[in-house]
C-alpha positions, -999 to 999 in steps of 0.1 A, spaced: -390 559 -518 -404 527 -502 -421 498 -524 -436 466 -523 -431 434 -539 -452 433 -576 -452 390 -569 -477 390 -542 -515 385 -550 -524 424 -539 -497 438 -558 -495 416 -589 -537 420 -596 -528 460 -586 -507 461 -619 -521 436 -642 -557 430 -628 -569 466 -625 -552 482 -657 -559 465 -687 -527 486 -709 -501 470 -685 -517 434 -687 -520 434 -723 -485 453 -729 -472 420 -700 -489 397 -728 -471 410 -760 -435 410 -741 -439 373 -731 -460 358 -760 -441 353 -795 -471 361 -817 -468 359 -851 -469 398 -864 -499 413 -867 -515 387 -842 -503 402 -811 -531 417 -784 -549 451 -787 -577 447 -758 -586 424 -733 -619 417 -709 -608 404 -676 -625 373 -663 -634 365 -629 -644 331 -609 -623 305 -597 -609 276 -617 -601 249 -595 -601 251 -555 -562 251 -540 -554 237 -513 -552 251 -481 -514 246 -479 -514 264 -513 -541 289 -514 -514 322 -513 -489 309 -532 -506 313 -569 -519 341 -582 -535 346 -615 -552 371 -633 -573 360 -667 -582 376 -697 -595 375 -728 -588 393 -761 -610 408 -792 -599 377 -810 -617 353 -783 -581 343 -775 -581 338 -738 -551 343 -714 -539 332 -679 -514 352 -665 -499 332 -633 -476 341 -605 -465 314 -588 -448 324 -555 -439 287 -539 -430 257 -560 -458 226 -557 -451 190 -569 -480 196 -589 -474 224 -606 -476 215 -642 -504 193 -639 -525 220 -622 -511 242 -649 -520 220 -677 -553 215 -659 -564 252 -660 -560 257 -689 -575 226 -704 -610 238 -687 -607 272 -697 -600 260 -735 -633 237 -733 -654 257 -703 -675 280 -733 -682 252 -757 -719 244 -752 -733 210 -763 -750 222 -796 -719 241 -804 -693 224 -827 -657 217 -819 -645 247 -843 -659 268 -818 -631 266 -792 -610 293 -788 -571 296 -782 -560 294 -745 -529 311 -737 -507 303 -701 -484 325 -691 -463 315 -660 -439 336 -642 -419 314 -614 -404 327 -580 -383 296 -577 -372 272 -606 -388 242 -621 -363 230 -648 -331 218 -628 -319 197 -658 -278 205 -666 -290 217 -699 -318 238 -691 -293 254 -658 -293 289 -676 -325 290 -694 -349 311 -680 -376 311 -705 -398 283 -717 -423 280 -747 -446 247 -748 -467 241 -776 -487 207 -794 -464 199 -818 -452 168 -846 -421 152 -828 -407 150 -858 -413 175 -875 -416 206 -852 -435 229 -877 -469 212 -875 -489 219 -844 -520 213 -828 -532 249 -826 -556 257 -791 -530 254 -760 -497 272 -752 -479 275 -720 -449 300 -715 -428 296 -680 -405 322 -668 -382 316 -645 -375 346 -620 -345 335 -607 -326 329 -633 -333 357 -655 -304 380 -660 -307 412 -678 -286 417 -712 -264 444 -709 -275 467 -739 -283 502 -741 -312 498 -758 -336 477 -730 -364 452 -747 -395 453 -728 -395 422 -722 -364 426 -701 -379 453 -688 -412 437 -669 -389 413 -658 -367 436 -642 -397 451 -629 -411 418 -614 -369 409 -599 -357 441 -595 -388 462 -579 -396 449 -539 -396 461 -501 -355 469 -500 -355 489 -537 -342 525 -524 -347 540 -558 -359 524 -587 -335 517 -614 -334 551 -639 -339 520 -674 -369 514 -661 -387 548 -653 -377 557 -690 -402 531 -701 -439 548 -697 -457 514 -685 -431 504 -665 -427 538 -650 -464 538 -642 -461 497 -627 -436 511 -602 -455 540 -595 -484 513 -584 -456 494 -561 -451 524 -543 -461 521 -501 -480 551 -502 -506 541 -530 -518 517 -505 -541 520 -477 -534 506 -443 -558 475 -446 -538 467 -477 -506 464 -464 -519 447 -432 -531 424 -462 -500 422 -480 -482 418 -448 -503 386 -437 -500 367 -471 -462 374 -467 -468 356 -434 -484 332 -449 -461 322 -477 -430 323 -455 -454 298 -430 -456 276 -459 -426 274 -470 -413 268 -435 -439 238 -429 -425 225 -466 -383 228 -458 -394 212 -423 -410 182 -439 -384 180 -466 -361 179 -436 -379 154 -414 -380 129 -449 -342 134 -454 -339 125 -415 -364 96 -410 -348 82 -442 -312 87 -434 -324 70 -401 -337 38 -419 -311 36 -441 -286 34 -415 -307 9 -401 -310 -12 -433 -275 -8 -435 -266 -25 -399 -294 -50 -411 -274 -57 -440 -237 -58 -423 -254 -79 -398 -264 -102 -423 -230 -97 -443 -210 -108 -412 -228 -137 -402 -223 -149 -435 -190 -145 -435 -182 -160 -407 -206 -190 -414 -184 -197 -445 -150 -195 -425 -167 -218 -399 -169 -243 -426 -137 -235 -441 -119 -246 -406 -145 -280 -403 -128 -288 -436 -91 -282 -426 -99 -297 -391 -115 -331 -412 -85 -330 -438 -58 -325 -403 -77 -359 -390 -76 -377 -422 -35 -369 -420 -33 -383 -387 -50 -415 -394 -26 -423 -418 4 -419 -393 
């Protein structure tokens, strides 16, 4: 059996976009809701928030949602890490918390506004952070943690450093994650854990290369393309930077022995005027 990466936009809305069960199951593994508050159905919402750049366009994928409570949800795949990430992040979901509030409407109105990020390549690099994988952002007192500013939350998972607990009993939170590490173009057979689960057996069933038509994996292919193009085009300029300023630094740096030397050999110069006026002084005394 052949499958597909669940990361890429065609394959990511195949699971979550087009079958609301698996979306809101997603939801409830990522999201600590307090019990009895967790998701039981969800409307999809379409339209987009903010125009990406062209650089950009392939590399996010989102599908959005919200629930019987009014609670709405992003659900984000970022495939290629941005400088801008978390202020685009923060961004969406500012708009979507205020975007239904008319004028006449009061404040009490808004509704909570749930982002849920899953990351193909890391964001925290900090020493303490090296092993953590999963991230949980609210408004809160600084100093005392308890009290928050209920309306926006932001979840970040990331991919690469998520390692699954070796435990026979498999929490589906691991589980989707597996799915979304574990499931791509050189799985041979999907790993027995996971088609135990009834979701996650059906999400790989989706992945599969024959539930897709030709144009779709002609799609799929090009937005491979596409990301590896930009991804390319980003190590390249990263690589030119490092080069044109390894260049002037070693040029700042002859600048600066330059400047050194002379210096230095300005000071002996007058050190030997001095001995050469003290020698004559000697002499005239003989």
């Amino acid at each position: 059996m052949h499958y597909l990466d669940p990361k890429y936009d065609l394959t990511f809305k195949r699971v979550f976009g087009e079958h609301k069960h698996l979306c809101i199951s997603l939801i409830n593994s990522m999201i600590p809701f307090e019990e009895g508050c967790e998701v039981v159905s969800i409307e999809y919402e379409t339209g987009e928030l903010i125009p990406e750049r062209k650089s950009a366009r392939n590399s996010i994928v989102d599908v959005r949602c919200t629930d019987s409570f009014d609670r709405k949800f992003i659900v984000e795949m970022q495939i290629q890490r941005t400088e801008s990430f978390m202020q685009r992040v923060l961004f969406n979901a500012a708009k979507v918390y205020v975007k239904d509030l008319n004028e006449a409407e009061e404040y009490e109105k808004l509704n909570r506004v749930y982002s849920l990020n899953f990351l193909k390549t890391n964001f925290q690099k900090s020493p303490e952070m090296a092993k953590e994988y999963y991230h949980h952002y609210k408004i809160v007192n600084i100093a005392h943690t308890d009290h928050q500013i209920r309306g926006l939350e932001f979840v970040f998972v990331e991919l690469q450093k998520f390692k699954p607990e070796n435990r026979a009993e498999q929490k589906l939170h691991d589980q989707w994650l597996r799915f979304l590490t574990e499931i791509n173009e050189h799985t041979e057979k999907a790993p027995q854990e996971l088609l135990a689960q009834p979701e996650i057996q059906e999400a790989v069933h989706y992945m599969e290369i024959g539930a897709f038509s030709k144009a779709e994996l002609a799609a799929y292919d090009r937005e491979k393309d596409e990301v590896m193009s930009a991804r390319t085009l980003i190590s390249d300029a990263k690589r030119e930077g490092l080069e044109i300023g390894e260049e002037i630094g070693l040029a700042k740096g002859e600048e600066i022995g330059l400047a050194k030397g002379l210096a230095k050999g300005e000071e002996e110069r007058r050190k030997l005027e001095l001995r050469i006026a003290e020698l004559e002084k000697q002499l005239t005394k003989l």
